[in-house]
LOSEPA-408225 format. One line per field, with one value per residue (C-alpha): residue in three letters; residue number from 1; x, y negated, z negated. Coordinates in nm, 3 decimals. Layout:
aa ALA|...
i NUM|...
x X|...
y Y|...
z Z|...
% end
This chain:
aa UNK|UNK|UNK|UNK|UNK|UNK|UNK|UNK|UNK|UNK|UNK|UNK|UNK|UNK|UNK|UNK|UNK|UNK|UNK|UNK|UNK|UNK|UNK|UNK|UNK|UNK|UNK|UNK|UNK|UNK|UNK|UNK|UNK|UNK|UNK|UNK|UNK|UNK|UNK|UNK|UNK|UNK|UNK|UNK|UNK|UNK|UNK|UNK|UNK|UNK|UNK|UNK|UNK|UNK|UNK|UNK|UNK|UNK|UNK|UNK|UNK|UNK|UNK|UNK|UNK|UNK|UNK|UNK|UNK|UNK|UNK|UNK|UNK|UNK|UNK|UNK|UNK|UNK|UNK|UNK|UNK|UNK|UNK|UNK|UNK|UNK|UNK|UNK|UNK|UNK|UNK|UNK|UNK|UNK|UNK|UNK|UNK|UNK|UNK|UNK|UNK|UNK|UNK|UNK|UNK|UNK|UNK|UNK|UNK|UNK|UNK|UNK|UNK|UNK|UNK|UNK|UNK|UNK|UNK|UNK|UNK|UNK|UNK|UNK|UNK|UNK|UNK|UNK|UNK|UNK|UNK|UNK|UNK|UNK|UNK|UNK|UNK|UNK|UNK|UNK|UNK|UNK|UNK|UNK|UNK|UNK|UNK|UNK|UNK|UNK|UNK|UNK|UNK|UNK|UNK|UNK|UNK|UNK|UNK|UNK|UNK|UNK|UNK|UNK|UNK|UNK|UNK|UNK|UNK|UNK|UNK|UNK|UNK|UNK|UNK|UNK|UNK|UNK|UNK|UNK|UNK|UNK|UNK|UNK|UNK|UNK|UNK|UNK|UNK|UNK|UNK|UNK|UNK|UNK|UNK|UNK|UNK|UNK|UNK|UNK|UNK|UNK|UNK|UNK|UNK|UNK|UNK|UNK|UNK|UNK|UNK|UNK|UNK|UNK|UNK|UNK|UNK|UNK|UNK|UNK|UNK|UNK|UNK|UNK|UNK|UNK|UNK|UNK|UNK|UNK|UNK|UNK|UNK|UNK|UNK|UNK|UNK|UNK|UNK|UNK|UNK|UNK|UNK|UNK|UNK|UNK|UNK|UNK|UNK|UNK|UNK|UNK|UNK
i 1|2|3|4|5|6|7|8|9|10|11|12|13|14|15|16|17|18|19|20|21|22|23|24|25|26|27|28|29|30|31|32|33|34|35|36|37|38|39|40|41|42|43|44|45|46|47|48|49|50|51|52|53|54|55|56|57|58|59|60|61|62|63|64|65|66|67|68|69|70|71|72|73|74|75|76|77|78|79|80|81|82|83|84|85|86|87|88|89|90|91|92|93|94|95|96|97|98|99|100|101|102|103|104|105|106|107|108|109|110|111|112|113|114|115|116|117|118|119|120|121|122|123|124|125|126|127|128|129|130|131|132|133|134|135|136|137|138|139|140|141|142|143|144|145|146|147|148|149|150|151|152|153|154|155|156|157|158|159|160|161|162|163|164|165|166|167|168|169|170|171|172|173|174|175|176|177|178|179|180|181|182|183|184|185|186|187|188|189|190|191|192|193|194|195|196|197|198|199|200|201|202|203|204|205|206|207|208|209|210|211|212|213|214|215|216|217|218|219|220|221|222|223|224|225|226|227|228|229|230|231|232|233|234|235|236|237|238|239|240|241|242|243|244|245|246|247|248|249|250|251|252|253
x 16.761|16.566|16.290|16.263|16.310|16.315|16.066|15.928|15.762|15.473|15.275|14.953|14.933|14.584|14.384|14.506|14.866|14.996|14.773|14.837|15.245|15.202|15.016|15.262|15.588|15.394|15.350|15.696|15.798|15.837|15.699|15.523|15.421|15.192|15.144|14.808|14.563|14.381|14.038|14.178|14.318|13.980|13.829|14.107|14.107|14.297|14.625|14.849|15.178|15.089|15.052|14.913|15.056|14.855|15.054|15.089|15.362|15.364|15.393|15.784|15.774|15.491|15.701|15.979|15.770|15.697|15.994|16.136|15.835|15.931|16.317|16.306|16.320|16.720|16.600|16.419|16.563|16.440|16.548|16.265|16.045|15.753|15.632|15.281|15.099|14.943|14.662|14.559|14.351|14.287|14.288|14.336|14.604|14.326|13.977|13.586|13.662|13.964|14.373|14.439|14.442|14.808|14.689|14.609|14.898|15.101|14.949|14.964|15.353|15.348|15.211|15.355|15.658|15.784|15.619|15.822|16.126|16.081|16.005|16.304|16.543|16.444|16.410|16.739|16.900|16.720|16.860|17.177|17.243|17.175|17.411|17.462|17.362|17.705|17.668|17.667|17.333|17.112|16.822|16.597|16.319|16.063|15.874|15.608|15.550|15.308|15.308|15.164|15.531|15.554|15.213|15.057|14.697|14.465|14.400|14.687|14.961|15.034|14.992|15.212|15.501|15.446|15.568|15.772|15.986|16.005|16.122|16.373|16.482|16.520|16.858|17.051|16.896|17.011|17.362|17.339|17.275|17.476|17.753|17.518|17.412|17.074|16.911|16.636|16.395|16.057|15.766|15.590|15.216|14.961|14.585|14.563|14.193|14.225|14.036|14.086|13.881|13.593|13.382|13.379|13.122|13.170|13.133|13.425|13.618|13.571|13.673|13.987|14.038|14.001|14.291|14.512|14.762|14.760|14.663|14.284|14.232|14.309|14.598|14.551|14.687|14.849|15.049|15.245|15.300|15.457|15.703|15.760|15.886|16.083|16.233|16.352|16.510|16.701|16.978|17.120|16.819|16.877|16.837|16.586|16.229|15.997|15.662|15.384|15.139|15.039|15.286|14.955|15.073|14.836|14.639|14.609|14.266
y -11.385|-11.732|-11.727|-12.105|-12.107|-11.831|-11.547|-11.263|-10.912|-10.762|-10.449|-10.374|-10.760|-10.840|-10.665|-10.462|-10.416|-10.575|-10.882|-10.966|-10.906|-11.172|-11.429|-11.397|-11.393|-11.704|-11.850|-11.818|-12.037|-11.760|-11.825|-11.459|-11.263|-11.004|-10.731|-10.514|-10.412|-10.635|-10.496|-10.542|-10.902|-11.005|-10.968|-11.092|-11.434|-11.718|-11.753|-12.043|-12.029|-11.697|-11.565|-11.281|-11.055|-10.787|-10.481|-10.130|-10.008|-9.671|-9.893|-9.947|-10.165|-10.394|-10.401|-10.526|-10.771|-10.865|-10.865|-11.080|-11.371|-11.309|-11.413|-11.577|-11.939|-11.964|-12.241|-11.970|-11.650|-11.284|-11.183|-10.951|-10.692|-10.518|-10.165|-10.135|-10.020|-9.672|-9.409|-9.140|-8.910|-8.557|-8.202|-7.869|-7.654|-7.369|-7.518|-7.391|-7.455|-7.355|-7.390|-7.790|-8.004|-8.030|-8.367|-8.545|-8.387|-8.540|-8.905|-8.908|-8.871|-9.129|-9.376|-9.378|-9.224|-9.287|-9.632|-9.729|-9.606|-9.818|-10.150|-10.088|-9.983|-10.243|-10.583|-10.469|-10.530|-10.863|-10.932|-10.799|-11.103|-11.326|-11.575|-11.406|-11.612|-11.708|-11.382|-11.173|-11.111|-11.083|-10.930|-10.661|-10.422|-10.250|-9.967|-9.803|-9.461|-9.266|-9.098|-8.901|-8.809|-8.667|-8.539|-8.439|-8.312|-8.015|-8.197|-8.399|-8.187|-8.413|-8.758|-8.627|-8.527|-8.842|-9.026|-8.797|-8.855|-9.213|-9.153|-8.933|-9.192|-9.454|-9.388|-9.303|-9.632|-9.868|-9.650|-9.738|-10.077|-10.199|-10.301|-10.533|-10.663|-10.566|-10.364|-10.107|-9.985|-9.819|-9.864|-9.549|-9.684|-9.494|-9.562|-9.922|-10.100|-10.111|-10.105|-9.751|-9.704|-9.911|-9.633|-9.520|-9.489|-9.690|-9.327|-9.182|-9.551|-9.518|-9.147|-9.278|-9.558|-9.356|-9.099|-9.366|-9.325|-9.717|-9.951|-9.780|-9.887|-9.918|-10.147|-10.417|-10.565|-10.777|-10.604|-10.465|-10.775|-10.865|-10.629|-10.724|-11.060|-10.911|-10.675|-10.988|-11.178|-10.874|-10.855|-10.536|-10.326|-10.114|-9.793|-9.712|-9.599|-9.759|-9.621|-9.832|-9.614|-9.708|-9.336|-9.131|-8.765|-8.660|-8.349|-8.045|-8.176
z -7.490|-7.425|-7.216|-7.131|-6.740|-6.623|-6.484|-6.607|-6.373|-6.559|-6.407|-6.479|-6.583|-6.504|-6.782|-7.152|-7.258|-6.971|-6.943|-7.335|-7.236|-6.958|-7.173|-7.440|-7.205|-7.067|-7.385|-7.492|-7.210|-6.914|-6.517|-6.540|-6.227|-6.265|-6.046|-6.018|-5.776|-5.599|-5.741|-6.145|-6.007|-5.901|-6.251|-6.431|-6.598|-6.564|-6.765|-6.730|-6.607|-6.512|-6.136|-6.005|-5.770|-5.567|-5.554|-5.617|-5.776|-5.600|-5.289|-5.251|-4.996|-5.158|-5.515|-5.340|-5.215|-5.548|-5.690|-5.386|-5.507|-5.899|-5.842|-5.519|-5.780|-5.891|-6.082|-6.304|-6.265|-6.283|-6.690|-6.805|-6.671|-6.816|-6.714|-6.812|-6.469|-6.584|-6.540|-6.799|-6.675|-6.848|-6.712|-6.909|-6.705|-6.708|-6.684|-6.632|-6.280|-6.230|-6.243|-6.249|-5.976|-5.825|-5.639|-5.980|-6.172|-5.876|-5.892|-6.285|-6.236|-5.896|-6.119|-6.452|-6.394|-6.046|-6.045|-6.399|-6.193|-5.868|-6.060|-6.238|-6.002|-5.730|-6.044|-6.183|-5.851|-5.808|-6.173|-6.118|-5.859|-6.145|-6.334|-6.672|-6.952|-7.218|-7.429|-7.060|-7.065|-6.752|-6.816|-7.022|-6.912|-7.106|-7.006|-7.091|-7.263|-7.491|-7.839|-7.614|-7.482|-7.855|-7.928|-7.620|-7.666|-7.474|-7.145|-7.095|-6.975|-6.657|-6.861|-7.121|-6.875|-6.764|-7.107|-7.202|-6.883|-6.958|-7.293|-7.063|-6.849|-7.127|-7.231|-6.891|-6.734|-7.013|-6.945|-6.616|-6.620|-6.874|-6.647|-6.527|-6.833|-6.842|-7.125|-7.102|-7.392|-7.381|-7.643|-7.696|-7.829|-8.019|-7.965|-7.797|-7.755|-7.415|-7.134|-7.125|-7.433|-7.312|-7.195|-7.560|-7.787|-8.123|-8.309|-8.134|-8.149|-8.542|-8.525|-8.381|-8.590|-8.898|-8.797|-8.790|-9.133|-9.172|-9.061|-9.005|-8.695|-8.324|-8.217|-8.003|-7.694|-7.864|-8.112|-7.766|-7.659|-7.999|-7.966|-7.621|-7.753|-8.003|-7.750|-7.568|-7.835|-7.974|-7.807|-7.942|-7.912|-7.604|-7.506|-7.721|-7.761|-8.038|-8.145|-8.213|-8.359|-8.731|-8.842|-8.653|-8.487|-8.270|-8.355|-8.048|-8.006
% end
């Protein structure tokens, strides 16, 4: 599929996987839009032919919105979506202080799961309005998931059911949608240098690294977005997951 005119959705665009994705999709000749919360937009840089949208995607009302602004141009229409919007935080099921915290486990799946599922459902009816392009093609989105969906470590039970529901949803959505001409896969990443990892000390960064099988190291941001391009101009690649992860399985711990 040919990204020259038309527009691209890309959550969590303002910073890590997602900002690389939009400055890629941009580069490749895409109008991008990407959504993120206000706070991440305000410390994002500038990226041309790249907009930022404030929005949450747990919000359904202000991802329609959204949406609404990404294909609201027929001169460039909506043809590919990028779930990247995400949180990861860590809880054992039994900690010191207790059983674990139903209120995170619950926002863990309201953003990375439910989120992936509203951006998708309410962008592949924008797309669905679309003109199809001469091989019947309207659109693709990629989400998000995790090796984590695969390997899940102590601490992340609710992350992990997270990704692994993704990986889940993957191939009944690109069922779904294929009458419409619009193809859904999910990259499942390993360790990503990513804003996440910032807080990091360069010890436990090389500790990382050096579990990796090859290459030794992290991946970057911009590996994802690699794939997010080749995603695009695939056309047969649907419903599918792909890891990214250098062949590393995740130890327990």
């Amino acid at each position: 599929m040919d990204l020259a005119n038309t527009s691209a959705l890309v959550t969590g665009g303002a910073s890590g996987l997602g900002g690389a994705t939009a400055a890629a999709l941009a580069g490749a000749g895409a109008r991008v839009y990407a959504l993120d919360l206000p706070g991440s937009i305000e410390r994002a840089a500038a990226v041309e032919g790249v907009t930022y949208v404030a929005a949450d995607v747990t919000a359904q009302d202000e991802v329609r919105s959204a949406v609404d602004r990404a294909s609201g141009d027929a001169a460039y229409p909506l043809r590919t979506v990028v779930n990247c919007a995400g949180v990861g935080w860590a809880a054992r099921i039994l900690g010191k202080n207790g059983p674990h915290d139903l209120g995170v486990f619950r926002t863990v799946i309201e953003v990375n799961l439910v989120g992936t599922f509203t951006v998708l459902a309410l962008a592949a009816e924008a797309i669905a309005r679309t003109e199809p392009d001469e091989m019947g093609q309207r659109g693709v989105v990629v989400n998000t998931a995790s090796i984590a969906a695969y390997d899940g470590q102590v601490g992340q039970a609710a992350y992990s059911s997270s990704k692994g529901a993704i990986v889940g949803l993957t191939l009944p959505a690109a069922r779904d949608l294929a009458q419409y001409g619009i193809r859904v896969m999910t990259i499942a990443p390993g360790i990503v240098d990513t804003p996440m990892l910032a807080t990091v000390s360069d010890e436990y960064r090389a500790g990382l690294a050096a579990g990796v099988p090859f290459p030794h190291r992290l991946a970057r941001p911009d590996e994802y977005a690699q794939l997010v391009l080749a995603i695009v101009g695939h056309d047969y690649l649907n419903g599918e997951v792909i890891r990214m992860d250098g062949a590393l399985r995740m130890a327990p711990r």
